[in-house]
ROPAKE-774469 format. One record per residue (C-alpha): residue in three letters; x, y, z. Coordinates in steps of 0.001 Angstrom, whole numbers. Example, Ala and Ser with C-alpha at 12.3 -4.5 7.8 and 13.67 -1.06 7.14 Angstrom:
<pts>
pt rest:ALA&c1:12300&c2:-4500&c3:7800
pt rest:SER&c1:13670&c2:-1060&c3:7140
</pts>
This chain:
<pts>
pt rest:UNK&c1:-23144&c2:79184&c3:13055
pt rest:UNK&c1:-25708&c2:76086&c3:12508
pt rest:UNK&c1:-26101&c2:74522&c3:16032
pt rest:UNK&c1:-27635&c2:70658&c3:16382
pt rest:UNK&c1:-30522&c2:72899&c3:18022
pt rest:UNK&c1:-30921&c2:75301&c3:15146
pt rest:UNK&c1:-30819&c2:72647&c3:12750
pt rest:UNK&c1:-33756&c2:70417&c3:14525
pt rest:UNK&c1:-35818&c2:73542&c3:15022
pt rest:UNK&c1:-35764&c2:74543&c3:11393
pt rest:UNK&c1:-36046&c2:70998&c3:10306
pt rest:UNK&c1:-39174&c2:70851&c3:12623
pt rest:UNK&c1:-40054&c2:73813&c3:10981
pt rest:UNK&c1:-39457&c2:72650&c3:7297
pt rest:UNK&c1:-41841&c2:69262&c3:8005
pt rest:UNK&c1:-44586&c2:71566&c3:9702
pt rest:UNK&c1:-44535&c2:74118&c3:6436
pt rest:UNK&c1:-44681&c2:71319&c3:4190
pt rest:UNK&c1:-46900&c2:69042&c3:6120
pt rest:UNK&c1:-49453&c2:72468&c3:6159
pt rest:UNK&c1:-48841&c2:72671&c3:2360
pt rest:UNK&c1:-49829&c2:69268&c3:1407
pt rest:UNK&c1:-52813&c2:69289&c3:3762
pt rest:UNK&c1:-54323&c2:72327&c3:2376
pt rest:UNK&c1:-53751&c2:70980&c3:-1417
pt rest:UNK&c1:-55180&c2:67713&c3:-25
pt rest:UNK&c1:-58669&c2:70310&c3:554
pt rest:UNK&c1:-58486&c2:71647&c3:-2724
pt rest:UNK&c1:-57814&c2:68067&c3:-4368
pt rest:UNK&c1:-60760&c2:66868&c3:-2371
pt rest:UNK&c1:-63147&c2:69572&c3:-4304
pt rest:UNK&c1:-62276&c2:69462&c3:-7723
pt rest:UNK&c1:-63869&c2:66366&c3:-9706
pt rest:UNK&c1:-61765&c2:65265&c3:-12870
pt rest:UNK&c1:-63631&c2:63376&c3:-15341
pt rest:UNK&c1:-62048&c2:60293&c3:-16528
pt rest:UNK&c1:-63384&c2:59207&c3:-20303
pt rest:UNK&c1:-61901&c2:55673&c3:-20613
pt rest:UNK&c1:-62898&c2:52776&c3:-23359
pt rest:UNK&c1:-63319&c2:49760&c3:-21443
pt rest:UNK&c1:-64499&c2:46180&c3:-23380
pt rest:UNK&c1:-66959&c2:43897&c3:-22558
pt rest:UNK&c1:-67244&c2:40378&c3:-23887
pt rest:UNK&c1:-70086&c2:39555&c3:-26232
pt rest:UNK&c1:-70832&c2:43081&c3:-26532
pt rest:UNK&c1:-73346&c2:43832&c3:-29478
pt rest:UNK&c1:-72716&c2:46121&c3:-32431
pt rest:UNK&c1:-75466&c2:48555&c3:-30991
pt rest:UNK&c1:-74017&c2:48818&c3:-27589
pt rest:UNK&c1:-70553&c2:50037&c3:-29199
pt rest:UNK&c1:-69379&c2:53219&c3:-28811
pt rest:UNK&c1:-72373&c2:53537&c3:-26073
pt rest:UNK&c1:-71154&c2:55253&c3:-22815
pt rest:UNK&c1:-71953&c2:54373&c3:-18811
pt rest:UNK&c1:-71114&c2:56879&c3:-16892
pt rest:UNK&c1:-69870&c2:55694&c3:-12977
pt rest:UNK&c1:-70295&c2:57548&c3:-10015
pt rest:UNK&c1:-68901&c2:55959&c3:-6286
pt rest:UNK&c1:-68766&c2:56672&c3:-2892
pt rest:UNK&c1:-70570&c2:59883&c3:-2291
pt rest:UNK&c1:-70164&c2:59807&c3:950
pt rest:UNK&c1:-72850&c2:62754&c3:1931
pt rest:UNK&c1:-72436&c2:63732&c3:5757
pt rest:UNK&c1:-70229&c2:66254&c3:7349
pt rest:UNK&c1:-66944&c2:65706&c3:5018
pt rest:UNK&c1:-69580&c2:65851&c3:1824
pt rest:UNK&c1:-72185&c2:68533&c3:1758
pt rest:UNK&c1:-75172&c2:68035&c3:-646
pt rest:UNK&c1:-73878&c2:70983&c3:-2699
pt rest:UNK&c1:-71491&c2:68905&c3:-3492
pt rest:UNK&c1:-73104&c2:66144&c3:-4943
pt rest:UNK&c1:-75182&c2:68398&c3:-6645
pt rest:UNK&c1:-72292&c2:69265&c3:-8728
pt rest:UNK&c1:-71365&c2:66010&c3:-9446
pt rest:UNK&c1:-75161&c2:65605&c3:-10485
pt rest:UNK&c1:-74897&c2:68439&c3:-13079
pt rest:UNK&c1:-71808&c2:67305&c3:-14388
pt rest:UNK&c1:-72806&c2:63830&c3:-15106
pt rest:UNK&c1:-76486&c2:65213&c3:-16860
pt rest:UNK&c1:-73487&c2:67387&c3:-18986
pt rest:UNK&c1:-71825&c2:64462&c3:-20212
pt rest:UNK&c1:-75137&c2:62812&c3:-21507
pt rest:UNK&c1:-74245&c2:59176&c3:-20387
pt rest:UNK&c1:-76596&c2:56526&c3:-22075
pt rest:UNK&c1:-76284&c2:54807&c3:-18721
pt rest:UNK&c1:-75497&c2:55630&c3:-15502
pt rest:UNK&c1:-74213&c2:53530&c3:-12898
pt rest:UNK&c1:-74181&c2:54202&c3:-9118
pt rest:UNK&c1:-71789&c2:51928&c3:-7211
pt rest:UNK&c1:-72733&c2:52394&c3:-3185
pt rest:UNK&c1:-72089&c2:54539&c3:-349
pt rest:UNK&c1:-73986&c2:57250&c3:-822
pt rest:UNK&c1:-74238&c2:57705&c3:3149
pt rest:UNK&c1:-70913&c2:58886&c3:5163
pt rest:UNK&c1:-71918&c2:56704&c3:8305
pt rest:UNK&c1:-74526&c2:54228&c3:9033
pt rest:UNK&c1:-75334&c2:55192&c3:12196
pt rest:UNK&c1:-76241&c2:58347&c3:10084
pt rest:UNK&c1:-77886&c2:57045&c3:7112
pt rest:UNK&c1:-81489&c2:57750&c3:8003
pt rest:UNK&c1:-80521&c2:61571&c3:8181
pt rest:UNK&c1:-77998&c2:61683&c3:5219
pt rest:UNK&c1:-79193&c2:58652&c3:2905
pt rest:UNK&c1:-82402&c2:60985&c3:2028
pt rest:UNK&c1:-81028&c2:64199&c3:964
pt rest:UNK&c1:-78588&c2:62011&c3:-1388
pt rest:UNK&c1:-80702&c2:59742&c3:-2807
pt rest:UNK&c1:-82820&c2:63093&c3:-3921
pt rest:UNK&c1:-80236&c2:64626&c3:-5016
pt rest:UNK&c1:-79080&c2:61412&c3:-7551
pt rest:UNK&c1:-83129&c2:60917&c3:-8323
pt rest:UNK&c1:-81832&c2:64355&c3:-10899
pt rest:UNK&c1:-79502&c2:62240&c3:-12718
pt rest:UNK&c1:-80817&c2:61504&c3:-16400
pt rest:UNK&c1:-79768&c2:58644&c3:-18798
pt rest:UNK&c1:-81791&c2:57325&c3:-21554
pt rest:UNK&c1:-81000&c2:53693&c3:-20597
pt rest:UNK&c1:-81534&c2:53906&c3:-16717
pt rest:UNK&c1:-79726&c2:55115&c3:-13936
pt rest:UNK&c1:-79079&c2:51453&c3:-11634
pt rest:UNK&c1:-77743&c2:51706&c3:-8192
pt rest:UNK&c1:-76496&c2:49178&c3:-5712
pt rest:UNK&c1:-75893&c2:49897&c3:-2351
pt rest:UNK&c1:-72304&c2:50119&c3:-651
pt rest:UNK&c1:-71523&c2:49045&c3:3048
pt rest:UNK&c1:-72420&c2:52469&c3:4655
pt rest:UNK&c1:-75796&c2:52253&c3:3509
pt rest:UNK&c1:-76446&c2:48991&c3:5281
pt rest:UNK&c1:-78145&c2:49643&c3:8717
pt rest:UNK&c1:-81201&c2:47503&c3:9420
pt rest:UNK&c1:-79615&c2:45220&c3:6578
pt rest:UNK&c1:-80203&c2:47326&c3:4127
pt rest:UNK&c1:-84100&c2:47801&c3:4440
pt rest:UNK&c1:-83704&c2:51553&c3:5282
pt rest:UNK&c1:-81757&c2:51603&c3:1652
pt rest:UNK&c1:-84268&c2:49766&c3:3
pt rest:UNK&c1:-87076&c2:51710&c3:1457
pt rest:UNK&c1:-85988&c2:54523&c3:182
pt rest:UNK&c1:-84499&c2:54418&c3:-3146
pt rest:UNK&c1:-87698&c2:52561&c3:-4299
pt rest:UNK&c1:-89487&c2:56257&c3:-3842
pt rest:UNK&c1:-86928&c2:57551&c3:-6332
pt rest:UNK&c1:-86398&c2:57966&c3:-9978
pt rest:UNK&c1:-83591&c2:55383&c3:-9239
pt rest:UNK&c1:-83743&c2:51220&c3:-10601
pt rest:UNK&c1:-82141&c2:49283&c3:-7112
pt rest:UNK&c1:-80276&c2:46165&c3:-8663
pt rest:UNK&c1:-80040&c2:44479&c3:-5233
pt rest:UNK&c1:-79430&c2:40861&c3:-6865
pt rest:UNK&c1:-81050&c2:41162&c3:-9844
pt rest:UNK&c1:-80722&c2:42447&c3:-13227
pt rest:UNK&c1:-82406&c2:45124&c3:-16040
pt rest:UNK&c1:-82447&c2:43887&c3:-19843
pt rest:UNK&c1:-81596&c2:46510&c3:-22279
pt rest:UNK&c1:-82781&c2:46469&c3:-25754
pt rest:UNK&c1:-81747&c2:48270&c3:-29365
pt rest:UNK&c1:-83595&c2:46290&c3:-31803
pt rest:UNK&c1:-83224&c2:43188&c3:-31547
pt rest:UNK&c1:-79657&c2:42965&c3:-29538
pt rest:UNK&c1:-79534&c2:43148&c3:-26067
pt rest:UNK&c1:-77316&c2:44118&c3:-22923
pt rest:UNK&c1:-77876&c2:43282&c3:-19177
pt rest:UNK&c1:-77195&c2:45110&c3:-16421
pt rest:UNK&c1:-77139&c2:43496&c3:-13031
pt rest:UNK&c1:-76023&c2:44158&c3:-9405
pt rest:UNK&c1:-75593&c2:42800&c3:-6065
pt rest:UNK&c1:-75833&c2:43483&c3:-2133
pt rest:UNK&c1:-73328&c2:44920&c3:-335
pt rest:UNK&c1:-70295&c2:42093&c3:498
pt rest:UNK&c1:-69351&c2:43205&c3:3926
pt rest:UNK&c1:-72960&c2:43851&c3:5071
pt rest:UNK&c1:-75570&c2:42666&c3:3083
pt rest:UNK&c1:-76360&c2:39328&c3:1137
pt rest:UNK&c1:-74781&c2:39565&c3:-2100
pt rest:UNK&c1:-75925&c2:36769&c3:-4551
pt rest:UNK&c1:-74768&c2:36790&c3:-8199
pt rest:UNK&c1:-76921&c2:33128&c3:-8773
pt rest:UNK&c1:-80023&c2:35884&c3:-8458
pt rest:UNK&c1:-78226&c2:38763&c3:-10013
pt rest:UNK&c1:-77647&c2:36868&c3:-12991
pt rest:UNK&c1:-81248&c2:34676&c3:-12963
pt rest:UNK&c1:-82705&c2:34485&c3:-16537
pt rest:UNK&c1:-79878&c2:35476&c3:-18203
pt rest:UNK&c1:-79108&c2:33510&c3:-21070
pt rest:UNK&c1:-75558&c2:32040&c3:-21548
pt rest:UNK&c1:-73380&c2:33822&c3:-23928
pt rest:UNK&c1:-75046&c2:37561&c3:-23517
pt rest:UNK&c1:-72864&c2:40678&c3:-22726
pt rest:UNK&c1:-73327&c2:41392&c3:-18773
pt rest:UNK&c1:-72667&c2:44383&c3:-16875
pt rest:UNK&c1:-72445&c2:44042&c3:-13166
pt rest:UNK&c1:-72578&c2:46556&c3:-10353
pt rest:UNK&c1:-70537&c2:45930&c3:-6851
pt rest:UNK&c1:-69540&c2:48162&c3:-4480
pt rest:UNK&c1:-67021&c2:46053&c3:-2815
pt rest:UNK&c1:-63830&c2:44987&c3:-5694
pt rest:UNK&c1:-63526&c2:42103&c3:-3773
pt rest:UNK&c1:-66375&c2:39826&c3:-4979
pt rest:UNK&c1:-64842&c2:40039&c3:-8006
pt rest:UNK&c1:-62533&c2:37326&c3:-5927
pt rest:UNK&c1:-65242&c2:35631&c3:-3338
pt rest:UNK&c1:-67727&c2:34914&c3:-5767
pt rest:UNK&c1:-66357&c2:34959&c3:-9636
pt rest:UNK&c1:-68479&c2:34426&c3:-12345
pt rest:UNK&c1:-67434&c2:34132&c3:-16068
pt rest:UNK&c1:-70393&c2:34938&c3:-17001
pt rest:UNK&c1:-69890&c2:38296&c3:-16076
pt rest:UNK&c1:-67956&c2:40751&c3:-18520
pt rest:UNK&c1:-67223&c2:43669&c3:-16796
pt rest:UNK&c1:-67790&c2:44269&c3:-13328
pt rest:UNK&c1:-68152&c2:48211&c3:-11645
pt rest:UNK&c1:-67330&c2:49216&c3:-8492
pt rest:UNK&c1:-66108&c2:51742&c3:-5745
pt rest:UNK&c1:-65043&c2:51362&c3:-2070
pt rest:UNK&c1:-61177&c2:51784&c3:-2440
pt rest:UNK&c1:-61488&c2:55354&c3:-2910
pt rest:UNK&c1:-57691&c2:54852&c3:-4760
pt rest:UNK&c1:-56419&c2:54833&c3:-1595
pt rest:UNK&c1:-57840&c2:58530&c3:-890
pt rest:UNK&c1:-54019&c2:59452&c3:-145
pt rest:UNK&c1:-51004&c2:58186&c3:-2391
pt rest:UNK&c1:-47717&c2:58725&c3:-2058
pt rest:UNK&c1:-45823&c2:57980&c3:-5123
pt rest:UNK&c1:-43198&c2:55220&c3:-5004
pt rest:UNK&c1:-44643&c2:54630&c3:-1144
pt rest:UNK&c1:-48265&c2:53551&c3:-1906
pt rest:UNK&c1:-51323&c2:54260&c3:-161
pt rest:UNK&c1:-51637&c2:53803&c3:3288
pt rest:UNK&c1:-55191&c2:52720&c3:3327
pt rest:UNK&c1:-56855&c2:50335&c3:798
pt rest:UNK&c1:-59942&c2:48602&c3:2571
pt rest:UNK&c1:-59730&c2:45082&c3:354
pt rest:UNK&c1:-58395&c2:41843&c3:979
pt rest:UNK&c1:-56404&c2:41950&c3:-1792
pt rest:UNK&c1:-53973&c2:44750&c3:-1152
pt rest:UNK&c1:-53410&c2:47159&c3:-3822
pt rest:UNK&c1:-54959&c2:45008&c3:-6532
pt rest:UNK&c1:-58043&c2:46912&c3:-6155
pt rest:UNK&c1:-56875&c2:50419&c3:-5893
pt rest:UNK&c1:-58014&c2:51942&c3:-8651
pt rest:UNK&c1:-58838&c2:51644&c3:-12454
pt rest:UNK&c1:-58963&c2:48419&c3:-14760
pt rest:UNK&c1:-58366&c2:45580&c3:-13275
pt rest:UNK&c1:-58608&c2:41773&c3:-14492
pt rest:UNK&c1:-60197&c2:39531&c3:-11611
pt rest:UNK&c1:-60258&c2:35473&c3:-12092
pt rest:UNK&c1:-62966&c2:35529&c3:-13833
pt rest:UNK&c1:-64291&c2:38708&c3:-15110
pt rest:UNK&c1:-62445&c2:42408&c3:-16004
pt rest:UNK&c1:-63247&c2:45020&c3:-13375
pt rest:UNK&c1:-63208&c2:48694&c3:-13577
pt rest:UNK&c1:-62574&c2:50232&c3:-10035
pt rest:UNK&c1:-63711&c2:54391&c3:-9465
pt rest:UNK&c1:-61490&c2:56291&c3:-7160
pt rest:UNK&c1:-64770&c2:57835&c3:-6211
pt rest:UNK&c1:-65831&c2:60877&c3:-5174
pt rest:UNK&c1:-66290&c2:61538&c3:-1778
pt rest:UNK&c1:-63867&c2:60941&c3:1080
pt rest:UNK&c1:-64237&c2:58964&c3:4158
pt rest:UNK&c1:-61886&c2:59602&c3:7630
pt rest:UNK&c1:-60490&c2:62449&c3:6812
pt rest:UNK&c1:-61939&c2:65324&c3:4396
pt rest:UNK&c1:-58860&c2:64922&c3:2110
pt rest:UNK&c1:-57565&c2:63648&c3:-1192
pt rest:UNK&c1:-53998&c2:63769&c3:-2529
pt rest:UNK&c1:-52940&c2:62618&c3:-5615
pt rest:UNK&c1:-56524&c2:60833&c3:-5592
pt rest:UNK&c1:-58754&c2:63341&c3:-7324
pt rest:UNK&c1:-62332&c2:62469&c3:-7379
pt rest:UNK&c1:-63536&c2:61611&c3:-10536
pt rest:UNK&c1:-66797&c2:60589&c3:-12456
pt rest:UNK&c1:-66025&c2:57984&c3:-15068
pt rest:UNK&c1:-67082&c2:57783&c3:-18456
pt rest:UNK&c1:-66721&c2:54675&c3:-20022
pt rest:UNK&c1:-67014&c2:53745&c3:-23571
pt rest:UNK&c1:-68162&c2:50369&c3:-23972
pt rest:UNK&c1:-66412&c2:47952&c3:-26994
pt rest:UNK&c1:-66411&c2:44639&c3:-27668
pt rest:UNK&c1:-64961&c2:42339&c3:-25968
pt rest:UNK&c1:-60742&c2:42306&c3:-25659
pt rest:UNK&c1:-58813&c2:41004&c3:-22817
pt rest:UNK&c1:-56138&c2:43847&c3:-22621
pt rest:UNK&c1:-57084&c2:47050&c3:-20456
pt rest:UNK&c1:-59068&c2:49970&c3:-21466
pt rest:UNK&c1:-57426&c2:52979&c3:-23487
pt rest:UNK&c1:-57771&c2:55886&c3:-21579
pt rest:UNK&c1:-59291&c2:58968&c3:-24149
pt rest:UNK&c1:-58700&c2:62007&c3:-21844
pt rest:UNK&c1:-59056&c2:64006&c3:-18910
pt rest:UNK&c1:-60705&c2:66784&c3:-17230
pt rest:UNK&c1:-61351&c2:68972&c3:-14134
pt rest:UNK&c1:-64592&c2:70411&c3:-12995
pt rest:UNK&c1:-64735&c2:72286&c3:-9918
pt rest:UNK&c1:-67473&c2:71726&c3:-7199
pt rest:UNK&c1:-68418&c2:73058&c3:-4230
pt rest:UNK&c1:-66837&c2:70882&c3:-1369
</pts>
């Protein structure tokens, strides 16, 4: 006979199991990278930047949840895809306290990364101790172009594209008045921010498409619930994927490495490869998907 006692004990029981279950996928999740090929437009775009591909990479994360292996990976599986640009979008460091242990290894690691039209990086809020001068310091003894308000003009005959980026929001001194100096009106621009959120604290139309990171898509989703954790101002806005800010389209990365807890579910980490087209206002047509294992 099923007693109240019986009844809590397996119940207890049942919620342990299944807790168990979903933390062990949550391991698994956390080490497999699924690569996201997406068309995304961008106003003004050229006829010879169509059809050319930036790959994104976000939130690395490298510290005691993300070993350099890891990264490594991801590294090899970007080179793989042979982006003609590659965008890093911040965090690269699990902790700031940290960074001058685990922002070197990293930053080595990304110097492997190959595009023909640059690899740009801007830096995210966990690579700002000393203000970011440790960053700066040492990504300018790498392979790597720093876009730390400013900008990189890219050529094919005699059209152009720029790509631009700013300072970390939270912790650094983002200015897109700098990022954008020189620019002429009317021209196709790319900008990198870690943070979604200046998107909404300092729009700019003259920006077409914006990148970023730092939401990690919530790093743990519960369908029909939501995530628990989404670090923006703006609530779930932000999350993940296309996204059209006041101003300018954004394309938010899930990201790849996790911060708090060495878990993902339902939030795989992904590298993004993104087609660029000219300019529409409705949201990117996703191409297809894969999965790539790495080691965590």
């Amino acid at each position: 006979m099923m007693t109240r006692r019986r009844f809590l004990r397996g119940s207890a029981l049942g919620l342990t199991v299944a807790g168990s279950a979903a933390v062990g996928y949550g391991f698994w999740e956390a080490a497999h990278i699924r690569i996201e090929r997406e068309t995304v437009p961008v106003p003004n775009l050229p006829p010879a930047f169509a059809g050319k591909t930036v790959a994104v990479l976000a939130d690395l994360h490298h510290g005691p949840l993300v070993g350099i292996d890891f990264i490594r990976s991801a590294v090899e599986i970007t080179n793989a895809l042979a982006p003609d640009i590659i965008a890093l979008v911040g965090d690269y460091a699990h902790k700031g306290a940290q960074a001058h242990e685990q922002l070197p290894p990293c930053l080595e690691a990304l110097s492997a990364l190959k595009a023909p039209m640059g690899v740009f990086a801007v830096p995210g809020n966990h690579d700002m101790p000393q203000g970011g001068k440790l960053y700066r310091k040492l990504i300018a003894g790498t392979t790597l172009t720093d876009l730390t308000n400013q900008n990189r003009k890219l050529t094919i005959g005699n059209e152009s594209l720029y790509v631009a980026g700013v300072d970390d929001l939270w912790w650094g001194r983002p200015n897109v008045y700098d990022a954008l100096i020189g620019i002429p009106l009317g021209e196709p621009v790319i900008l990198l921010s870690h943070n979604p959120d200046f998107a909404e604290d300092s729009p700019d139309a003259r920006v077409g498409l914006m990148l970023s990171g730092h939401t990690h898509g919530g790093q743990i989703y519960v369908p029909g619930v939501g995530a628990s954790w989404v670090p923006s101002k703006y609530g779930m806005k932000y999350r993940r994927g296309f996204v059209r800010g006041p101003k300018s389209n954004v394309f938010v990365s899930r990201g790849l490495g996790e911060a708090g807890v060495p878990i993902r579910l339902n939030v795989p980490p992904e590298i993004n490869l993104l087609m660029l087209e000219a300019g529409r206002t409705t949201p990117w047509r996703t191409t297809s998907s894969e999965k790539r294992a790495a080691n965590p």
